[in-house]
MOPAC internal coordinates of N, CA, C and O (Angstrom, degrees):
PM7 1SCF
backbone

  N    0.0000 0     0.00 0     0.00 0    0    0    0
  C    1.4487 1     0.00 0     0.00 0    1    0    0
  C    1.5245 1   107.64 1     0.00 0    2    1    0
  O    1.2310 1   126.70 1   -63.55 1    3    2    1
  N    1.1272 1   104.72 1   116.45 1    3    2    1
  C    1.9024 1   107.85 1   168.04 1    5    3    2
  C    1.3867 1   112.83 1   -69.47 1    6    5    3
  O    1.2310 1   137.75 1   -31.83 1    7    6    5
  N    1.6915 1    83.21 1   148.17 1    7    6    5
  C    1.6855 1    88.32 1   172.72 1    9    7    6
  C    1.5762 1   149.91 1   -36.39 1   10    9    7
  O    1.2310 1   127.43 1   160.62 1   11   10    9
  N    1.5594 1   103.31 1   -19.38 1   11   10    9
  C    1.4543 1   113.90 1  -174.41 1   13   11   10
  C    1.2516 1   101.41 1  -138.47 1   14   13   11
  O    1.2310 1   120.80 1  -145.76 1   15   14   13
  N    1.7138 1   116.08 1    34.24 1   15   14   13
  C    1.2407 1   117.89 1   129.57 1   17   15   14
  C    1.7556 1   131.91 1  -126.74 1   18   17   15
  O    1.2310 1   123.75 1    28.41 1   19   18   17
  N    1.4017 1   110.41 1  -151.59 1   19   18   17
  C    1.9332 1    95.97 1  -171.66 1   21   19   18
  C    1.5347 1    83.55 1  -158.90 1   22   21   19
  O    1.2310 1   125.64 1   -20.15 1   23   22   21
  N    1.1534 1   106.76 1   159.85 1   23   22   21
  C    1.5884 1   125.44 1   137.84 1   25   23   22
  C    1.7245 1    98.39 1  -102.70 1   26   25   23
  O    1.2310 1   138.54 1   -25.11 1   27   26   25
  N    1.5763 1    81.66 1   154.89 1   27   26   25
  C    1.6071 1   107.22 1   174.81 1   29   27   26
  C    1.7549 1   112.63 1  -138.73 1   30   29   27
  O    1.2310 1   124.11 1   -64.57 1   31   30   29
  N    0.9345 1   109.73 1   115.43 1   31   30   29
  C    1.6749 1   113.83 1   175.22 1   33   31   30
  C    1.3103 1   113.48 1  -110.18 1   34   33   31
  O    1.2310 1   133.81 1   -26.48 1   35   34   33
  N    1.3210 1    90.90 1   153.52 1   35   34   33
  C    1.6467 1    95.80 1  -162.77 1   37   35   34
  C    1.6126 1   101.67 1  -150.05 1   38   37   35
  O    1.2310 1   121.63 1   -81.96 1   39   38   37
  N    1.4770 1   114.49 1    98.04 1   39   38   37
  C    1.5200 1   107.56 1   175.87 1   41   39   38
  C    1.1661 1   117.47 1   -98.52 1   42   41   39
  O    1.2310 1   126.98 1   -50.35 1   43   42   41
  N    1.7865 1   104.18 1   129.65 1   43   42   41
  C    1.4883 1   111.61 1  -174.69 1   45   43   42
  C    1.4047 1   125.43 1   -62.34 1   46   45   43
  O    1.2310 1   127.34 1   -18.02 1   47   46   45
  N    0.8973 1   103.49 1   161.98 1   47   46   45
  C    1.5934 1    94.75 1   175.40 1   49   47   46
  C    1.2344 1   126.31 1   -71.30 1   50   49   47
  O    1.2310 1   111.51 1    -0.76 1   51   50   49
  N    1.1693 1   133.59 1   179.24 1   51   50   49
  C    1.5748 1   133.12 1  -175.64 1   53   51   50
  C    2.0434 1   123.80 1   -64.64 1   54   53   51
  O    1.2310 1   122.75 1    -7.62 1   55   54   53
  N    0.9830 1   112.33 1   172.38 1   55   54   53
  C    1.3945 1    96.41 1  -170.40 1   57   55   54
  C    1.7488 1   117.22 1   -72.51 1   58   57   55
  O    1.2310 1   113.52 1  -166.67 1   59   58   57
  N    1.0402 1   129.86 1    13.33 1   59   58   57
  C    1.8285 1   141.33 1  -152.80 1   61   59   58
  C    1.5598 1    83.68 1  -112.67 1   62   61   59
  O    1.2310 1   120.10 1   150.94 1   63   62   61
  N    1.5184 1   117.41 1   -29.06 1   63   62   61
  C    1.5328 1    90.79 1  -163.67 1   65   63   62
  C    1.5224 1   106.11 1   -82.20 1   66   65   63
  O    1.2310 1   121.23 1     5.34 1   67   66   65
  N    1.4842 1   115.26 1  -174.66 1   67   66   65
  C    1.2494 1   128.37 1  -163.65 1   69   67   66
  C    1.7499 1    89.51 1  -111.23 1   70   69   67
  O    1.2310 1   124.01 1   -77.24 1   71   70   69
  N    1.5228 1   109.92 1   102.76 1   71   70   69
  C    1.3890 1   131.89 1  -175.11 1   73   71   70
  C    2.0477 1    97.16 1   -38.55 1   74   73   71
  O    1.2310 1   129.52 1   104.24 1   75   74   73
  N    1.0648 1    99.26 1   -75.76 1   75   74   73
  C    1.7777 1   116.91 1   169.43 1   77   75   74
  C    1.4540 1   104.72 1    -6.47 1   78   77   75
  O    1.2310 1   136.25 1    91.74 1   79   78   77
  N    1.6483 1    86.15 1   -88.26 1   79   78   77
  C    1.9660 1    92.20 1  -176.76 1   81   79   78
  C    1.3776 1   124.03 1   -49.83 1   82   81   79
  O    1.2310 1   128.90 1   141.60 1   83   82   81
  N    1.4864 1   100.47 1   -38.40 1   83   82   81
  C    1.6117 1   101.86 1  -174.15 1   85   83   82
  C    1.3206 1   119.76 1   -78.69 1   86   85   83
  O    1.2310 1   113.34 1   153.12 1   87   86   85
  N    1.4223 1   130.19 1   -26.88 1   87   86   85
  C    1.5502 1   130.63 1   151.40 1   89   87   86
  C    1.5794 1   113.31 1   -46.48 1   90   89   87
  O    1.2310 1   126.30 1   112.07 1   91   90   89
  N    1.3112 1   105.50 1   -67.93 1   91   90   89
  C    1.9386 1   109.89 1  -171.73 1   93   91   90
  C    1.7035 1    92.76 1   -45.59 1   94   93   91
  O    1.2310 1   118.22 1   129.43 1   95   94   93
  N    1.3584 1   120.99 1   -50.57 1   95   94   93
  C    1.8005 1   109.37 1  -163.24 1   97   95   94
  C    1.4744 1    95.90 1   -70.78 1   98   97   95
  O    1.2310 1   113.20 1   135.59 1   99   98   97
  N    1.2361 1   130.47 1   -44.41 1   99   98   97
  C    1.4938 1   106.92 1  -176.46 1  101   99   98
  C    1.8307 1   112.17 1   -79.45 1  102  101   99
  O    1.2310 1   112.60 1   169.90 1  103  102  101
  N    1.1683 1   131.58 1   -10.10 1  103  102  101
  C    1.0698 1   147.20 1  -177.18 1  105  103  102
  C    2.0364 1    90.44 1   -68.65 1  106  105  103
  O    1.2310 1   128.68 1   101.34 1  107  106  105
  N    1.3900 1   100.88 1   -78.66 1  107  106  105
  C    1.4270 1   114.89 1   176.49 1  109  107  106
  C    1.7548 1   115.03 1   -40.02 1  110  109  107
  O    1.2310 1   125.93 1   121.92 1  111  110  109
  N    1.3179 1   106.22 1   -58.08 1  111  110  109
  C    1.6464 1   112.47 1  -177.16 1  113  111  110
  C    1.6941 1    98.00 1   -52.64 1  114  113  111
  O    1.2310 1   117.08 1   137.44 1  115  114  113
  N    1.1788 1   123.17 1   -42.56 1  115  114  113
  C    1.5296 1   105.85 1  -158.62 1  117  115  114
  C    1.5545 1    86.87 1   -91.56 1  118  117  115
  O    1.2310 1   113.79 1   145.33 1  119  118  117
  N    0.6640 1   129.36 1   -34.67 1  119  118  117
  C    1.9310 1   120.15 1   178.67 1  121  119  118
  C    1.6346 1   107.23 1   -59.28 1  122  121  119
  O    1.2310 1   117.60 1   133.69 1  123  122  121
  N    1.3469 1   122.17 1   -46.31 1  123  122  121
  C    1.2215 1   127.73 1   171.40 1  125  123  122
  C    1.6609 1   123.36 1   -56.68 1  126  125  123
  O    1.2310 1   128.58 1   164.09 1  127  126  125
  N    1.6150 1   101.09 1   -15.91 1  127  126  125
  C    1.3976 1   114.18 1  -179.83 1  129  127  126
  C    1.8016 1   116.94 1   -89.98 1  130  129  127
  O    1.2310 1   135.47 1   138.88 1  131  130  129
  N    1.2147 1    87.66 1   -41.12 1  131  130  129
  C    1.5870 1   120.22 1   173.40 1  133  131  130
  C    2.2389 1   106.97 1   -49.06 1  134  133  131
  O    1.2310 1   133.04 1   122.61 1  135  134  133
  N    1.5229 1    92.40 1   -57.39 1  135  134  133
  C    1.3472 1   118.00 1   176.87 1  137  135  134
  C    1.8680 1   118.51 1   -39.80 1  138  137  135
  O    1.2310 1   142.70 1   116.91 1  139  138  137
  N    1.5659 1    73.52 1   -63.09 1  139  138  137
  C    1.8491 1    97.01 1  -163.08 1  141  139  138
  C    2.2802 1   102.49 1   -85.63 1  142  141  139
  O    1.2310 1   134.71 1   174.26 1  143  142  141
  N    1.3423 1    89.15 1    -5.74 1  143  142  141
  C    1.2696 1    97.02 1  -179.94 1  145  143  142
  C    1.9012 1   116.72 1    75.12 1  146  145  143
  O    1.2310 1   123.41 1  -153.25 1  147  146  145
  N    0.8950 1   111.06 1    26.75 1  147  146  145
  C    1.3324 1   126.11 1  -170.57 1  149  147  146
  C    1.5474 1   111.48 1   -53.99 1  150  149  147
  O    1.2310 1   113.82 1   -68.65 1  151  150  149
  N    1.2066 1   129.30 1   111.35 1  151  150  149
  C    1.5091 1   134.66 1   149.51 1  153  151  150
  C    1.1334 1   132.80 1   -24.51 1  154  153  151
  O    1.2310 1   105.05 1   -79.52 1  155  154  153
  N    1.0962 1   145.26 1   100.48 1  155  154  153
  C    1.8156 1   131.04 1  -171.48 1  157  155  154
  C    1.3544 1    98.41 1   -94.17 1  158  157  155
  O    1.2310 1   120.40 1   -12.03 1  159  158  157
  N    1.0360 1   116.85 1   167.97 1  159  158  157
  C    1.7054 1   108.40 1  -176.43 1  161  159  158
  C    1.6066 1    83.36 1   -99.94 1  162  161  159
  O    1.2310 1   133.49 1    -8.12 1  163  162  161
  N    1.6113 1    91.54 1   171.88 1  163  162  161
  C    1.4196 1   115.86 1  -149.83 1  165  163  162
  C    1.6194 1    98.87 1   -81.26 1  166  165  163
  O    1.2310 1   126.51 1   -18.33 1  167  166  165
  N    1.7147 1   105.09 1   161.67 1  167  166  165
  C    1.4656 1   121.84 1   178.33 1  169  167  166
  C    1.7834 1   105.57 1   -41.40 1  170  169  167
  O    1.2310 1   117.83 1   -26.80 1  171  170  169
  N    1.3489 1   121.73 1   153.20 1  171  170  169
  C    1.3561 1   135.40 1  -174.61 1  173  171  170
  C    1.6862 1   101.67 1  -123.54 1  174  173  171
  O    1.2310 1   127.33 1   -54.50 1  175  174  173
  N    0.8088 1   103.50 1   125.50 1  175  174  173
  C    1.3872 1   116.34 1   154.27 1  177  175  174
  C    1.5990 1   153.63 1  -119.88 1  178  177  175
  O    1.2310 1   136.92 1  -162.41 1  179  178  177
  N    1.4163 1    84.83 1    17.59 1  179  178  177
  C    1.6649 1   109.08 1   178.41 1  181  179  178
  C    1.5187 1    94.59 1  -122.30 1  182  181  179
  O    1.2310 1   125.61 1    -0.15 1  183  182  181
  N    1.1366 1   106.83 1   179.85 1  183  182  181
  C    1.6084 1   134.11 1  -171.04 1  185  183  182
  C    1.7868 1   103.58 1  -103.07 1  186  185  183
  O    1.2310 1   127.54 1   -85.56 1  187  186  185
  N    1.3330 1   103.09 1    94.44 1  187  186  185
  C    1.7083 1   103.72 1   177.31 1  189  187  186
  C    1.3256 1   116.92 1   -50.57 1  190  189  187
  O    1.2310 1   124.89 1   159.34 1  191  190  189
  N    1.0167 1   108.21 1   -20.66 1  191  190  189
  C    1.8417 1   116.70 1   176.37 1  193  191  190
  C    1.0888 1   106.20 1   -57.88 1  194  193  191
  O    1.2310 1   116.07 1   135.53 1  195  194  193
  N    1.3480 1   125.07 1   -44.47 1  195  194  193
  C    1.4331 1   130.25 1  -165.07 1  197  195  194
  C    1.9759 1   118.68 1   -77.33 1  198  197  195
  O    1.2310 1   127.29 1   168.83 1  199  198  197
  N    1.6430 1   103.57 1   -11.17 1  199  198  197
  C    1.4699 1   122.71 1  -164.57 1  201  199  198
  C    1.5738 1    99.11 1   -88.93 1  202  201  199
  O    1.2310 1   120.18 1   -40.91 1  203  202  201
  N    1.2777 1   117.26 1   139.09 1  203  202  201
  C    0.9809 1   117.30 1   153.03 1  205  203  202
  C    1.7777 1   127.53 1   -46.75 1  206  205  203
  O    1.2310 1   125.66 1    16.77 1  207  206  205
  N    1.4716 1   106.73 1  -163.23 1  207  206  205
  C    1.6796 1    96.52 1   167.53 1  209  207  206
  C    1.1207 1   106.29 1  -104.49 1  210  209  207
  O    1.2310 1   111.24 1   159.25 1  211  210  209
  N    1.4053 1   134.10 1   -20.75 1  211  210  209
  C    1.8462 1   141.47 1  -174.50 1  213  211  210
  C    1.4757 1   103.81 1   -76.32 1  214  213  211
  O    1.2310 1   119.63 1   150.11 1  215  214  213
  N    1.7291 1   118.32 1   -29.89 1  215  214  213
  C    1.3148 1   127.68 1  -179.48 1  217  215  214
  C    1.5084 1   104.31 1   -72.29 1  218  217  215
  O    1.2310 1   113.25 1   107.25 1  219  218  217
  N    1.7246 1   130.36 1   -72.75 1  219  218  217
  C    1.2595 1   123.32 1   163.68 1  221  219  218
  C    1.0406 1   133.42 1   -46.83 1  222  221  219
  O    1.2310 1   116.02 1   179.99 1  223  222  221
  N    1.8854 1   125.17 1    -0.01 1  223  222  221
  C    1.2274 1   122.94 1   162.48 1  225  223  222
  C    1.3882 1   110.19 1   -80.24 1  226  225  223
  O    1.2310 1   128.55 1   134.67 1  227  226  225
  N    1.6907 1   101.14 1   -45.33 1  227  226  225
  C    1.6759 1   104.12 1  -159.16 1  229  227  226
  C    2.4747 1    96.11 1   -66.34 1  230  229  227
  O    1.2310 1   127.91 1   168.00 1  231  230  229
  N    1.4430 1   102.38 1   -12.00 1  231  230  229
  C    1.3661 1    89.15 1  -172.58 1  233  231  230
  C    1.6268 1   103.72 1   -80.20 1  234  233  231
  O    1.2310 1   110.93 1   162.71 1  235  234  233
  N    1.3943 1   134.67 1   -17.29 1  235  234  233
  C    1.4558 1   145.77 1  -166.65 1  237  235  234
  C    1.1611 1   109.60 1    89.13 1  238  237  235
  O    1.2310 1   112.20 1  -140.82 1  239  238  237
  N    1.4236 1   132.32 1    39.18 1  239  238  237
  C    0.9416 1   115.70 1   175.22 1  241  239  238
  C    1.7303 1   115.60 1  -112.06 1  242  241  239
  O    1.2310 1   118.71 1   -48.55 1  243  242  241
  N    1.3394 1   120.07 1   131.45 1  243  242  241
  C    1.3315 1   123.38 1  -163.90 1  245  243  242
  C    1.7174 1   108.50 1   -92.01 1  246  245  243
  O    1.2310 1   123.95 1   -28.61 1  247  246  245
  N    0.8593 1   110.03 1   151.39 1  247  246  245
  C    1.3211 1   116.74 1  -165.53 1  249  247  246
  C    1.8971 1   111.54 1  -120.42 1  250  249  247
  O    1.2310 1   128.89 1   -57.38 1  251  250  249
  N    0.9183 1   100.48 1   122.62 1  251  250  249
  C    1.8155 1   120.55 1  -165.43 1  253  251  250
  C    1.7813 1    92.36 1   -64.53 1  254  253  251
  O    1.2310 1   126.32 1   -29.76 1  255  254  253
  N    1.4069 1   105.45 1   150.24 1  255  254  253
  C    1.5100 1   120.84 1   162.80 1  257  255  254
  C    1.6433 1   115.59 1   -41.92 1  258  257  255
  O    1.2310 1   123.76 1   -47.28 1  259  258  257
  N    1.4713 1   110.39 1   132.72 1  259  258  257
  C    1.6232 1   125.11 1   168.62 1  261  259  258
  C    0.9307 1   109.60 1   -60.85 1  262  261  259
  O    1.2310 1   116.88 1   136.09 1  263  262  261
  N    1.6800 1   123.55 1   -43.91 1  263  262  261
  C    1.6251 1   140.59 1  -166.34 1  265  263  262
  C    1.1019 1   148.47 1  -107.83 1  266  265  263
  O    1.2310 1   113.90 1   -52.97 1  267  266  265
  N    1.2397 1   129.16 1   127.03 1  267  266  265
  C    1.6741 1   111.34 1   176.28 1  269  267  266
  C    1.7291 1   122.11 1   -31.29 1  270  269  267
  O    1.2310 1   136.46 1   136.22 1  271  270  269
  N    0.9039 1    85.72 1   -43.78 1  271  270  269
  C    2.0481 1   103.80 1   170.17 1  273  271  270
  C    1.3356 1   119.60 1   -53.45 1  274  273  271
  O    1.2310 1   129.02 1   115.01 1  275  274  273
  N    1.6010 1   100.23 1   -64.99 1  275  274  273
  C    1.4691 1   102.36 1  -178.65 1  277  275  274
  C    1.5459 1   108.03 1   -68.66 1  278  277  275
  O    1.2310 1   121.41 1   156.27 1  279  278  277
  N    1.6537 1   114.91 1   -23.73 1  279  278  277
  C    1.9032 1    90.86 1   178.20 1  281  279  278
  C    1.3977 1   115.83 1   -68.53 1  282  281  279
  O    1.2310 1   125.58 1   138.66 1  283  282  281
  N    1.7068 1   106.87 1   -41.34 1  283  282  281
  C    1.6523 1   103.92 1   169.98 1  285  283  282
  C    1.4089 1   130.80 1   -51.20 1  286  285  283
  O    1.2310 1   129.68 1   153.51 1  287  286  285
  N    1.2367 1    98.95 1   -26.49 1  287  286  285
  C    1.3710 1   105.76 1   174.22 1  289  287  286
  C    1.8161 1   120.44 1   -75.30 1  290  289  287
  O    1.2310 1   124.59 1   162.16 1  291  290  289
  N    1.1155 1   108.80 1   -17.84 1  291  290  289
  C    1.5521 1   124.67 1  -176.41 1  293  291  290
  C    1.3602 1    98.74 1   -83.22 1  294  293  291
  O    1.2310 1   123.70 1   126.50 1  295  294  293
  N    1.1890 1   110.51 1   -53.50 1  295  294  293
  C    1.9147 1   129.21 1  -175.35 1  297  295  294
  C    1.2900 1    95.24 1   -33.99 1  298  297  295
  O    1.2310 1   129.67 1   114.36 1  299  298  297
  N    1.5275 1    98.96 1   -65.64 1  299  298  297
  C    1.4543 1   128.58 1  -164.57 1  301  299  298
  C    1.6868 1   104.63 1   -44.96 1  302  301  299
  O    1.2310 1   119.27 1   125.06 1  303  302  301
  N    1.3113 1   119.01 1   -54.94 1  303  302  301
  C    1.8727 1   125.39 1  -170.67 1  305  303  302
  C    1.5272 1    88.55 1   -79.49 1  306  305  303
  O    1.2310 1   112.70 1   127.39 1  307  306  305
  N    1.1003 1   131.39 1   -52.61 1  307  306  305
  C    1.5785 1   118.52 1  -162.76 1  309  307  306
  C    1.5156 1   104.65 1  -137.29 1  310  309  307
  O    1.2310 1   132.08 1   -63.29 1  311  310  309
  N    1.7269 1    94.28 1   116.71 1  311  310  309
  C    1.7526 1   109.06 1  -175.98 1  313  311  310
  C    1.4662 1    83.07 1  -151.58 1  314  313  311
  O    1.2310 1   106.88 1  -154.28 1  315  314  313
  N    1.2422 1   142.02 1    25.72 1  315  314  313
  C    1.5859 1   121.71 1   155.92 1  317  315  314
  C    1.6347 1   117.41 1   -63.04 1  318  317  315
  O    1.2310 1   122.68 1   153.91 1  319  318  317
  N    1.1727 1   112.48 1   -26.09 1  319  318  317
  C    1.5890 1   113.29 1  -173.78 1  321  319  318
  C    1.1847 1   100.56 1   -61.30 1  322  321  319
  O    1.2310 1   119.92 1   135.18 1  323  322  321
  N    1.4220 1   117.76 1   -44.82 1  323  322  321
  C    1.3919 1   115.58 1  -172.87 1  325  323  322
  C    1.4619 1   130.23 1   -68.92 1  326  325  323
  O    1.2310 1   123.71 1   159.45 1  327  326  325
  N    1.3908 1   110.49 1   -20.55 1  327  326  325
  C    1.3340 1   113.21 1  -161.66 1  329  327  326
  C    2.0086 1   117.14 1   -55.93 1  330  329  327
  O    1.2310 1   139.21 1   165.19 1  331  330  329
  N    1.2398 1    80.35 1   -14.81 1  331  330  329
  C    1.8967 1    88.14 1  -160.38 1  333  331  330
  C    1.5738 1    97.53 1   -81.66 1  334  333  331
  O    1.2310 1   116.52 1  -178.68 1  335  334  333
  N    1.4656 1   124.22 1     1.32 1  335  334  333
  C    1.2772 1   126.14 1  -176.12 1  337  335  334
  C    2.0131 1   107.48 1  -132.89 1  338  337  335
  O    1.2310 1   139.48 1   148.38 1  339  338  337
  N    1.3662 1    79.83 1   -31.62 1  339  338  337
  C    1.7938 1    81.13 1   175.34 1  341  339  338
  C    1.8969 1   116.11 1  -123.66 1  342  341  339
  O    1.2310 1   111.89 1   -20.89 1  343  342  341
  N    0.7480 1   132.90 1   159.11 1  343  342  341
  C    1.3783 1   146.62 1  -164.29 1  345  343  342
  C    1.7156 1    98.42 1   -99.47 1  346  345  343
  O    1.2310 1   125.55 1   -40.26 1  347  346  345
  N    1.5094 1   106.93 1   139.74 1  347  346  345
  C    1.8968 1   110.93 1  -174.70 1  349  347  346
  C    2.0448 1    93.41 1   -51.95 1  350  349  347
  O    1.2310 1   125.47 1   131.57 1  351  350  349
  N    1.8312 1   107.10 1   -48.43 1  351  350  349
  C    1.6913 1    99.02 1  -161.26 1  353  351  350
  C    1.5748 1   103.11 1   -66.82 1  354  353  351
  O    1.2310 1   118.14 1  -169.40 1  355  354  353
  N    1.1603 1   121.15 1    10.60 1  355  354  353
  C    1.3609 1   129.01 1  -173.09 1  357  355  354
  C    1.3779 1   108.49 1   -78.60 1  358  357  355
  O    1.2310 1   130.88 1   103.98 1  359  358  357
  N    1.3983 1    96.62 1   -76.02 1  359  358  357
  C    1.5335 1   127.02 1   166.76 1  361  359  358
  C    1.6534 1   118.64 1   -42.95 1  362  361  359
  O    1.2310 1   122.46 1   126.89 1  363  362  361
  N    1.7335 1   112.89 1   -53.11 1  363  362  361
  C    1.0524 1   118.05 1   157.38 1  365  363  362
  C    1.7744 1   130.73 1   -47.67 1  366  365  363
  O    1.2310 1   123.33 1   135.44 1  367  366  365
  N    1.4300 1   111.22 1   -44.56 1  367  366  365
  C    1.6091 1   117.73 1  -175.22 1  369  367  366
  C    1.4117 1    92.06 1   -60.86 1  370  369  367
  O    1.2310 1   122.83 1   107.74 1  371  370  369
  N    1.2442 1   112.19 1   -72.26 1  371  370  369
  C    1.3533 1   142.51 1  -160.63 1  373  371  370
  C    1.9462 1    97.14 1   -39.36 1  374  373  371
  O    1.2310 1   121.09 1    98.94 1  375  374  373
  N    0.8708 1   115.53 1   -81.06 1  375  374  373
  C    1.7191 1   127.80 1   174.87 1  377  375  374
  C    1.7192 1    98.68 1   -37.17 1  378  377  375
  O    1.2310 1   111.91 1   104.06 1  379  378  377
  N    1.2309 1   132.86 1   -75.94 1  379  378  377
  C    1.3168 1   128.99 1   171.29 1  381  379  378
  C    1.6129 1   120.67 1   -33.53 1  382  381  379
  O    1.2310 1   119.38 1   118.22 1  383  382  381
  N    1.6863 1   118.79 1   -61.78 1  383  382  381
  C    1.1660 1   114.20 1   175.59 1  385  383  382
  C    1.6439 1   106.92 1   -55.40 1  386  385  383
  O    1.2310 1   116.93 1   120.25 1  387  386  385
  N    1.0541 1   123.44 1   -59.75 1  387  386  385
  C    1.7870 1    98.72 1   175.09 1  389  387  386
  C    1.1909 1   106.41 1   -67.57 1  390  389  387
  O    1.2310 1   100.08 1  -136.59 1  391  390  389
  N    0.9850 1   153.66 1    43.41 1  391  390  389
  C    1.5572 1   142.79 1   137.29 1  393  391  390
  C    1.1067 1   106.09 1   -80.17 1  394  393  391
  O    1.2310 1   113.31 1   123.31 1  395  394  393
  N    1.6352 1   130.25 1   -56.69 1  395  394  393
  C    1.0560 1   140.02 1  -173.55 1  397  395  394
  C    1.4852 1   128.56 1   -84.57 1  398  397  395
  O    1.2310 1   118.85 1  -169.79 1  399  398  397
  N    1.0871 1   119.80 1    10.21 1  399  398  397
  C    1.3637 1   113.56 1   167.44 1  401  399  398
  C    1.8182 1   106.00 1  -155.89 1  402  401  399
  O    1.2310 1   126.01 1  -164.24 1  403  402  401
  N    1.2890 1   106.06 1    15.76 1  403  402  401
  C    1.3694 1   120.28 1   160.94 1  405  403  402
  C    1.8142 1   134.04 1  -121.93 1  406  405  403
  O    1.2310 1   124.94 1   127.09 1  407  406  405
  N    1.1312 1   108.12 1   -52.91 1  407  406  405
  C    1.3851 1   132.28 1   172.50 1  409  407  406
  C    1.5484 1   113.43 1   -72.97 1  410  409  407
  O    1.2310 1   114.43 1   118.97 1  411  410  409
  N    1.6362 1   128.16 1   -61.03 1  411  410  409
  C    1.5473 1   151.12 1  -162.72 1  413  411  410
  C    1.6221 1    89.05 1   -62.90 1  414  413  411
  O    1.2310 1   127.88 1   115.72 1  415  414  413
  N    1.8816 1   102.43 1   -64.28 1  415  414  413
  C    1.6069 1   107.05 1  -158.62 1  417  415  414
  C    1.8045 1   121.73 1   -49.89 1  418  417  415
  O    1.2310 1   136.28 1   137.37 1  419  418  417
  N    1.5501 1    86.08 1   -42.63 1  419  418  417
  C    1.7246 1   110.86 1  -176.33 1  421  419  418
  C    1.5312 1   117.93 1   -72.07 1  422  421  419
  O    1.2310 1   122.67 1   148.63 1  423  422  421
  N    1.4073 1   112.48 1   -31.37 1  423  422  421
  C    1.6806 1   120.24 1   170.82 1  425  423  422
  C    1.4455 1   107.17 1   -68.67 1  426  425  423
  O    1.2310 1   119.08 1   129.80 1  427  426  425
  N    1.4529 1   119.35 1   -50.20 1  427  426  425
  C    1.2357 1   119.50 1   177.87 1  429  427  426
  C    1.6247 1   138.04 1   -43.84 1  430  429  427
  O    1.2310 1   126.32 1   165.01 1  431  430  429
  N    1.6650 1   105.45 1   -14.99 1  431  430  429
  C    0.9546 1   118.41 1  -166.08 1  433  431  430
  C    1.6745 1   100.76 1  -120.11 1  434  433  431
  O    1.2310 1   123.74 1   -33.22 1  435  434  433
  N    1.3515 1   110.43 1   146.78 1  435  434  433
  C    1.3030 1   114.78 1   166.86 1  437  435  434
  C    1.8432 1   121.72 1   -68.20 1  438  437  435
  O    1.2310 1   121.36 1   -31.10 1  439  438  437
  N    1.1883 1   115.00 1   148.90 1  439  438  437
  C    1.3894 1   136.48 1  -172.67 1  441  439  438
  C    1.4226 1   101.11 1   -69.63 1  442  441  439
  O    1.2310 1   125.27 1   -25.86 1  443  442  441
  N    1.5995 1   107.47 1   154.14 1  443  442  441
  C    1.3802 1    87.30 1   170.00 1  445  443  442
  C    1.3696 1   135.32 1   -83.79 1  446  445  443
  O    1.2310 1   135.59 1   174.66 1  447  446  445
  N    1.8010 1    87.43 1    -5.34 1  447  446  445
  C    1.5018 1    99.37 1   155.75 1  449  447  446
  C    1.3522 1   152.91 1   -74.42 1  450  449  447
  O    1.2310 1   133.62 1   136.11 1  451  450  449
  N    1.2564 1    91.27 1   -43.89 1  451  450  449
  C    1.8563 1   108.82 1   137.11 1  453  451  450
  C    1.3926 1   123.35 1   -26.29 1  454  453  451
  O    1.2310 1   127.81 1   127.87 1  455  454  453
  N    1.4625 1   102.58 1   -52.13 1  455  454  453
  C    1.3897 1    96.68 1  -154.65 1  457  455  454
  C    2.0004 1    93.40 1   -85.68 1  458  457  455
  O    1.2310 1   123.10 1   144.34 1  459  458  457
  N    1.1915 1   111.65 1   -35.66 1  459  458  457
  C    1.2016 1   119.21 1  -176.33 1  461  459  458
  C    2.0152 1   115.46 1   -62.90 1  462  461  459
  O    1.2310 1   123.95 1   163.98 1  463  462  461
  N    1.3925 1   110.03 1   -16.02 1  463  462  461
  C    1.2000 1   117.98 1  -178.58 1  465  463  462
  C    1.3223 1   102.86 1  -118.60 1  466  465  463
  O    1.2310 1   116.51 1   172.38 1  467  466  465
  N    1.1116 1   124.23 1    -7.62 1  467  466  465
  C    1.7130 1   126.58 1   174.75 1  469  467  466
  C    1.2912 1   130.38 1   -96.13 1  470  469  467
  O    1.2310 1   132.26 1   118.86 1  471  470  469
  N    1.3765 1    93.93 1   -61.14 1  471  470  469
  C    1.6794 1   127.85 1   167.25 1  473  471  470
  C    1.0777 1   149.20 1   -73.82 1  474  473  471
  O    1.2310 1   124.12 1   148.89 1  475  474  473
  N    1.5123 1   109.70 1   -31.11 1  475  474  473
  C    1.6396 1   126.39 1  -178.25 1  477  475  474
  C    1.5842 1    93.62 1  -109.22 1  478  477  475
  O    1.2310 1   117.07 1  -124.71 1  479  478  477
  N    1.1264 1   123.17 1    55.29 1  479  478  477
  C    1.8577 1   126.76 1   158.29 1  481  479  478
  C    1.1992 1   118.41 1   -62.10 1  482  481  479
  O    1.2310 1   120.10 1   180.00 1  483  482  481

């Protein structure tokens, strides 16, 4: 790769998501990056798999939500990128309906680990 160019990778999300939304938000996020002039941290050449978590901290690299929760919850603090393609009641419906029949249903219930260290005595 020459100097005054890049690769950029971009792994989609899993098969549950809604292809649509999830293109326009990464479509939007990197245009929004482009915009504000945003820094990416620098080329990698090791295998992040192999890094600890104190190692991928000390490199700057931020690390995306574990959870259905925590992404809504991210959505939730930062959705300006989006606005120029989606509407706030958009963002709003949208974040609520998975609360409620994704996030609410599944907390409510014990793990099967839970249940296996709690329940099955």
């Amino acid at each position: 790769i020459g100097k005054n160019s890049a690769r950029i990778e971009i792994r989609f999300p899993d098969s549950t998501a809604n292809p649509y939304l999830a293109f326009v938000s990464l479509l939007m996020a990197g245009l929004d990056g482009i915009k504000n002039k945003t820094i990416p941290v620098g080329p990698m050449d090791e295998n992040l798999f192999d890094l600890t978590l104190d190692e991928i901290r000390e490199k700057g690299i931020e690390q995306l939500p574990h959870t259905l929760r925590g992404s809504l919850e991210a959505l939730i603090r930062h959705n300006s990128y989006l606005k120029p393609v989606m509407s706030d009641i958009f963002i709003d419906d949208y974040q609520h309906l998975k609360f409620e029949t994704q996030v609410w249903p599944v907390e409510a219930r014990p793990t099967a680990y839970e249940f296996k260290t709690c329940y099955s005595c």
